[in-house]
PyMOL Python script that loads the backbone (N, CA, C, O; Angstrom):
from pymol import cmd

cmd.read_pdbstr("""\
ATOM      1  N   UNK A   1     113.746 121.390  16.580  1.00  0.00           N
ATOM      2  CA  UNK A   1     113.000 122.476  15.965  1.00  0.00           C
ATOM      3  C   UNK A   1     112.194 121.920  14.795  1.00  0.00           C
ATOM      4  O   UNK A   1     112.584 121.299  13.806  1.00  0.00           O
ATOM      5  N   UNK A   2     110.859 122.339  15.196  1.00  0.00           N
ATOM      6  CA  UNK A   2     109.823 121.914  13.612  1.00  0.00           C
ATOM      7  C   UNK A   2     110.157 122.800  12.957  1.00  0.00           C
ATOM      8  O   UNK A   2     110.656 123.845  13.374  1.00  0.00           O
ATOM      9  N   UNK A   3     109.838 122.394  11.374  1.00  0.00           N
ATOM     10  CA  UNK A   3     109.601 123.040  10.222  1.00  0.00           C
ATOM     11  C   UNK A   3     108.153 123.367  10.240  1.00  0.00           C
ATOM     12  O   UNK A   3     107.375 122.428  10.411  1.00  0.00           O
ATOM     13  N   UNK A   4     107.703 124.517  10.093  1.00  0.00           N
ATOM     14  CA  UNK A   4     106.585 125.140   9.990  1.00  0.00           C
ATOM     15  C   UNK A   4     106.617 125.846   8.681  1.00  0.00           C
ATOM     16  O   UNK A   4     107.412 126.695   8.280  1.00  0.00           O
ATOM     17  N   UNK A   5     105.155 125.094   7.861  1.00  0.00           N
ATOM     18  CA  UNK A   5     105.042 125.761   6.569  1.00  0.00           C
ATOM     19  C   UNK A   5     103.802 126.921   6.258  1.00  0.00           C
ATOM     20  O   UNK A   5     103.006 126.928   5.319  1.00  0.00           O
ATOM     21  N   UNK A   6     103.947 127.965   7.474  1.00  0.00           N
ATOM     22  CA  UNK A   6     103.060 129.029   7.456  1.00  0.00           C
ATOM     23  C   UNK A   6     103.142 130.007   6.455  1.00  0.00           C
ATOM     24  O   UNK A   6     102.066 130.533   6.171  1.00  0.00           O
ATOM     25  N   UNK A   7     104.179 130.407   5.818  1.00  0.00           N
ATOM     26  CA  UNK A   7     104.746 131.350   5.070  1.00  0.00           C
ATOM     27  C   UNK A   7     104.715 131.082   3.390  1.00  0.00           C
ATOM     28  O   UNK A   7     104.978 131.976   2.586  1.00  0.00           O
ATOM     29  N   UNK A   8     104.400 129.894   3.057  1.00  0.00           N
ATOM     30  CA  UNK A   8     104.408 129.304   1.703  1.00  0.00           C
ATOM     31  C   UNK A   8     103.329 130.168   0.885  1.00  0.00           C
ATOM     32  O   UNK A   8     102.504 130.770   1.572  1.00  0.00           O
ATOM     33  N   UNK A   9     103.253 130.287  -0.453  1.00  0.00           N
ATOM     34  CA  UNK A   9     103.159 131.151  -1.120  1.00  0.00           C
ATOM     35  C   UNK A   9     101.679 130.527  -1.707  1.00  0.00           C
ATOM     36  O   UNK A   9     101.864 129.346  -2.000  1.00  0.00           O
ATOM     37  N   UNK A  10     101.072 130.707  -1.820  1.00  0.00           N
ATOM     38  CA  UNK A  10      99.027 130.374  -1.951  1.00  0.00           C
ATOM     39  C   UNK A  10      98.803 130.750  -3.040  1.00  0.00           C
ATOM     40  O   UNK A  10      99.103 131.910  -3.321  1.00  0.00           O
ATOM     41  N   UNK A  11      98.181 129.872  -4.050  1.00  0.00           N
ATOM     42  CA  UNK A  11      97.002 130.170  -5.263  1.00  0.00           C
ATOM     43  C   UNK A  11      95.732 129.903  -5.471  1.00  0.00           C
ATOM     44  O   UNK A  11      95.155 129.176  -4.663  1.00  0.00           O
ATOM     45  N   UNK A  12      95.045 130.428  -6.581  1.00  0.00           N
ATOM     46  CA  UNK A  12      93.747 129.689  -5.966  1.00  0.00           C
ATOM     47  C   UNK A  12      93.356 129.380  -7.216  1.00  0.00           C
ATOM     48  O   UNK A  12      93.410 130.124  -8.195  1.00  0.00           O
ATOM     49  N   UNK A  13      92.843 127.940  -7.157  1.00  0.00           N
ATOM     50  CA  UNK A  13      93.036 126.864  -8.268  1.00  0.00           C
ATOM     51  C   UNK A  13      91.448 127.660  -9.297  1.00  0.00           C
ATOM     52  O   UNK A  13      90.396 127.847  -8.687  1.00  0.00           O
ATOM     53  N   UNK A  14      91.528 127.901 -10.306  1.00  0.00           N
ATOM     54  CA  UNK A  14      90.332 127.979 -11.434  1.00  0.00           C
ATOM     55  C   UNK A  14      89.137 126.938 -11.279  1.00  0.00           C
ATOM     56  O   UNK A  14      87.919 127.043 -11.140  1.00  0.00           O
ATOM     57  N   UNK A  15      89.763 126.211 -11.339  1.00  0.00           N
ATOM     58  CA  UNK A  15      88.536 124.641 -11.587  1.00  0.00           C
ATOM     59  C   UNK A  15      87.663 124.795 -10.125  1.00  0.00           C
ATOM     60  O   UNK A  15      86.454 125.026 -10.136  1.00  0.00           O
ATOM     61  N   UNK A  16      88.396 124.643  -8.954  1.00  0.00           N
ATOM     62  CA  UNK A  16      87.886 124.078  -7.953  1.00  0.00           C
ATOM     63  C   UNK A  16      87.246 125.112  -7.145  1.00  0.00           C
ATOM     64  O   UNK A  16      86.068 125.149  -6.789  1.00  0.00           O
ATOM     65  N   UNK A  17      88.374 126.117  -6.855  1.00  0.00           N
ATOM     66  CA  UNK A  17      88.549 127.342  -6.337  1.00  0.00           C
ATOM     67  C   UNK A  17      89.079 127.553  -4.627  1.00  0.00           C
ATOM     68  O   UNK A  17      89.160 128.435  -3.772  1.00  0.00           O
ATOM     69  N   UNK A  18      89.453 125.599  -4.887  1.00  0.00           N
ATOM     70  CA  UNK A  18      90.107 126.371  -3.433  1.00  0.00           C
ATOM     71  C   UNK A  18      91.387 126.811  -3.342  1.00  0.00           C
ATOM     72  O   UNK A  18      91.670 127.006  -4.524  1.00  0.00           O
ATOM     73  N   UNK A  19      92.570 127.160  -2.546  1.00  0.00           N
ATOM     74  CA  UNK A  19      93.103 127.488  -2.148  1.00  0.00           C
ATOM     75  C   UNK A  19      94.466 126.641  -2.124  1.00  0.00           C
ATOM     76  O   UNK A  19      94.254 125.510  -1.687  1.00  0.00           O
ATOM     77  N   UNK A  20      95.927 126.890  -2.503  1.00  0.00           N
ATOM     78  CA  UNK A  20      96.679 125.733  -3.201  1.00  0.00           C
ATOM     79  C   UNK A  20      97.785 126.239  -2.417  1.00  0.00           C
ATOM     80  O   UNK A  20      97.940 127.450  -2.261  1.00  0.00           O
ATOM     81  N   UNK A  21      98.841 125.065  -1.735  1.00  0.00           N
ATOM     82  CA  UNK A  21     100.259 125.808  -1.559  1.00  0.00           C
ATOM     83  C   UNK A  21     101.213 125.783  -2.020  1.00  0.00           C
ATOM     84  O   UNK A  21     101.136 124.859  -2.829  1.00  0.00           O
ATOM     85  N   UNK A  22     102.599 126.397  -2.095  1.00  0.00           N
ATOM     86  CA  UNK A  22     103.518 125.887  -3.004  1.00  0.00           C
ATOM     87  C   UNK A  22     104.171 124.696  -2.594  1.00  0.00           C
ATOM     88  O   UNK A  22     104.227 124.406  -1.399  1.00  0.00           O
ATOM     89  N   UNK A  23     104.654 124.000  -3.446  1.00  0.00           N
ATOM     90  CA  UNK A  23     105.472 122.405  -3.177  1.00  0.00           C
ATOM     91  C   UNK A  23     106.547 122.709  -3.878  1.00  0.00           C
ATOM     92  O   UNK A  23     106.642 123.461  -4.848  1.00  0.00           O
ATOM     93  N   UNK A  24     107.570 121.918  -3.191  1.00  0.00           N
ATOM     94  CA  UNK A  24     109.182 122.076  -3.563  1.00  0.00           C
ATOM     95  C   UNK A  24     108.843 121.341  -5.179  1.00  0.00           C
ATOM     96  O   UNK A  24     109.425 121.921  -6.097  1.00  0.00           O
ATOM     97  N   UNK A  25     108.046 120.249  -5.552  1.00  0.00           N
ATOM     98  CA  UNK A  25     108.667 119.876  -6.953  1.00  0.00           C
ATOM     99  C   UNK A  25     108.361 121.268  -8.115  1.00  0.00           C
ATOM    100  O   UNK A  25     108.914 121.375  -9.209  1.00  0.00           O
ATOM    101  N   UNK A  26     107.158 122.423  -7.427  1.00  0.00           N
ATOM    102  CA  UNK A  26     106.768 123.708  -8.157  1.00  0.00           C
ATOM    103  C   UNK A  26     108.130 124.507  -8.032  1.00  0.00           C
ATOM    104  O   UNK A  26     108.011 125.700  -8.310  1.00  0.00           O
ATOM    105  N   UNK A  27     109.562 124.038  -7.623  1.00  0.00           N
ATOM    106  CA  UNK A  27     110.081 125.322  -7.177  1.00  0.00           C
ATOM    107  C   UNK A  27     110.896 126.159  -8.550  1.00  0.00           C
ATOM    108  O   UNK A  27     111.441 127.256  -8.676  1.00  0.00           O
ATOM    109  N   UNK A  28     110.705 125.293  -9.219  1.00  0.00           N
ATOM    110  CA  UNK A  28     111.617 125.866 -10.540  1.00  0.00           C
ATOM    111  C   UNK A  28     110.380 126.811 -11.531  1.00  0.00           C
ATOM    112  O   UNK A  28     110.527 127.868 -12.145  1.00  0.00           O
ATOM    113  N   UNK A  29     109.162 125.923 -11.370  1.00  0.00           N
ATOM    114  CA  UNK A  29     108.235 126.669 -12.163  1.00  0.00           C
ATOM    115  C   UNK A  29     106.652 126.652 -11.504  1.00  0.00           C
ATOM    116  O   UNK A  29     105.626 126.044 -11.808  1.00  0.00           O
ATOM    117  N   UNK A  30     107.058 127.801 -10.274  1.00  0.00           N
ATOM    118  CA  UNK A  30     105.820 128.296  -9.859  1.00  0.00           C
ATOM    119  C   UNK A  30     104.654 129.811 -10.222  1.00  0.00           C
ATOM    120  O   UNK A  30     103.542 130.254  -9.935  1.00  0.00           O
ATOM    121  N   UNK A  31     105.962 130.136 -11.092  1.00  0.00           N
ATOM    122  CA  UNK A  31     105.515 131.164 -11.798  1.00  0.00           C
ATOM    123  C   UNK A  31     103.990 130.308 -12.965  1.00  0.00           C
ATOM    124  O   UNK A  31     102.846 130.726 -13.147  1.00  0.00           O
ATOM    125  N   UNK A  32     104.473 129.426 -13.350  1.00  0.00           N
ATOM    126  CA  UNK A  32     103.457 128.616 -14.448  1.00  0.00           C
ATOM    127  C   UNK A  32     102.519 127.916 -13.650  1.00  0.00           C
ATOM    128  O   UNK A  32     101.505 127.760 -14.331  1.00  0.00           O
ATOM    129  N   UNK A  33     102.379 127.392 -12.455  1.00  0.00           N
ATOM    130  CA  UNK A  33     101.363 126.642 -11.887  1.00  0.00           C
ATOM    131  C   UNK A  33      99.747 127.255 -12.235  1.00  0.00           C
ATOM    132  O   UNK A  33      99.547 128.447 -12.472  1.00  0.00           O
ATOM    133  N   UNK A  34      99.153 126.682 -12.224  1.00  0.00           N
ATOM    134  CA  UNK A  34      97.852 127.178 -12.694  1.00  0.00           C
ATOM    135  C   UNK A  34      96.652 126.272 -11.799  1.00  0.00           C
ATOM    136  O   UNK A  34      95.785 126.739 -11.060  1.00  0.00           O
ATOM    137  N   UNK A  35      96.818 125.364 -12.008  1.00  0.00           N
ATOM    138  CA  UNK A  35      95.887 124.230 -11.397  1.00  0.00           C
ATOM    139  C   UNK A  35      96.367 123.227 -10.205  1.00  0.00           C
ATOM    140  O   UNK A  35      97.456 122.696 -10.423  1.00  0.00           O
ATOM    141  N   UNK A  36      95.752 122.897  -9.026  1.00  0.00           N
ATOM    142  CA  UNK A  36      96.192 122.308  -7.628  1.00  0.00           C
ATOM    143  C   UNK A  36      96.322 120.768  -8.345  1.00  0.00           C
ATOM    144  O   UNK A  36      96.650 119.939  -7.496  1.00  0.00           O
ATOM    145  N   UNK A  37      96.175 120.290  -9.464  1.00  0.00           N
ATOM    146  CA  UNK A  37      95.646 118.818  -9.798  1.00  0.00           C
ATOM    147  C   UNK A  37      95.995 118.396 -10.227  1.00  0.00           C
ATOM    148  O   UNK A  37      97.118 118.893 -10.147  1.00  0.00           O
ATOM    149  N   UNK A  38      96.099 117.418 -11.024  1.00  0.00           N
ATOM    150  CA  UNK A  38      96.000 116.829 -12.410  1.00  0.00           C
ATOM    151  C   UNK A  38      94.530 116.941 -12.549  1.00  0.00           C
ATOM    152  O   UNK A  38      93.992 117.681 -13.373  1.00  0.00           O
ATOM    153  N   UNK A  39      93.930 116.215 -11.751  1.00  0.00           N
ATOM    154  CA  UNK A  39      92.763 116.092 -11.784  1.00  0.00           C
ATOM    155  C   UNK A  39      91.801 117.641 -12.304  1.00  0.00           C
ATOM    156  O   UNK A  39      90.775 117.589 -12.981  1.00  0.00           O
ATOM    157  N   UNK A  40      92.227 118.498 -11.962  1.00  0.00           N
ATOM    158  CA  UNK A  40      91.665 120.144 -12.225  1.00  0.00           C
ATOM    159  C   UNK A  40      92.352 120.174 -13.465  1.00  0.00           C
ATOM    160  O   UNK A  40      91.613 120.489 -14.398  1.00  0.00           O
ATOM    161  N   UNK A  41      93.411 119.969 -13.741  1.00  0.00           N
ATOM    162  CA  UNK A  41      94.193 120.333 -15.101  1.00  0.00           C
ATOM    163  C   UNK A  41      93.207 119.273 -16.006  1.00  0.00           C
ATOM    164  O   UNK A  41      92.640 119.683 -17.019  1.00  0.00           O
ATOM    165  N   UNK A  42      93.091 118.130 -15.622  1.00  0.00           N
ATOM    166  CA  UNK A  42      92.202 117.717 -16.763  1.00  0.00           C
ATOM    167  C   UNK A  42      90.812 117.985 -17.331  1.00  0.00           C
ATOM    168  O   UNK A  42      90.468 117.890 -18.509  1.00  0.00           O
ATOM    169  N   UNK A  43      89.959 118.394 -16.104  1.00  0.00           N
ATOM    170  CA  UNK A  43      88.769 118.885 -15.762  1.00  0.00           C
ATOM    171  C   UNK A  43      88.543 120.431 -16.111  1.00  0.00           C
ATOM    172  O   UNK A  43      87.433 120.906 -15.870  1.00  0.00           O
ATOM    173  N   UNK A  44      89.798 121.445 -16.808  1.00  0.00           N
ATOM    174  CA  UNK A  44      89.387 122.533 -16.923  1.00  0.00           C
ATOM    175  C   UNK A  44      88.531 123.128 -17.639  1.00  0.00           C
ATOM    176  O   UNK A  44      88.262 124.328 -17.584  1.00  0.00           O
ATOM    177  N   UNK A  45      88.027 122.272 -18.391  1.00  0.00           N
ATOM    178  CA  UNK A  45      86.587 122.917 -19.530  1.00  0.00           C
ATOM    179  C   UNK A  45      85.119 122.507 -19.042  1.00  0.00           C
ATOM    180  O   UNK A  45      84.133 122.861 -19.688  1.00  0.00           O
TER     181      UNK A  45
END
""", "prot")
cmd.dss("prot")
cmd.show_as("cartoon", "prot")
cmd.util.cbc("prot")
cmd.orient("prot")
């Protein structure tokens, strides 16, 4: 049986504007995610 990650929970990044999924290292603090990046987190101004 595959693992299928259809159901994962989607944001949509400020900087870039695309479309982001959740990742297990977000699982403690996905409430705070904001940016898909580093790269966007650095780039936000």
């Amino acid at each position: 049986m595959t693992h299928k990650k259809l159901n994962l929970p989607q944001k949509i990044c400020p900087v870039c504007g695309k479309p982001f999924s959740w990742r297990k290292k977000w699982q403690n603090c996905w409430e705070e995610v904001i940016y898909c990046s580093e790269r966007c987190r650095k780039n936000k101004n």
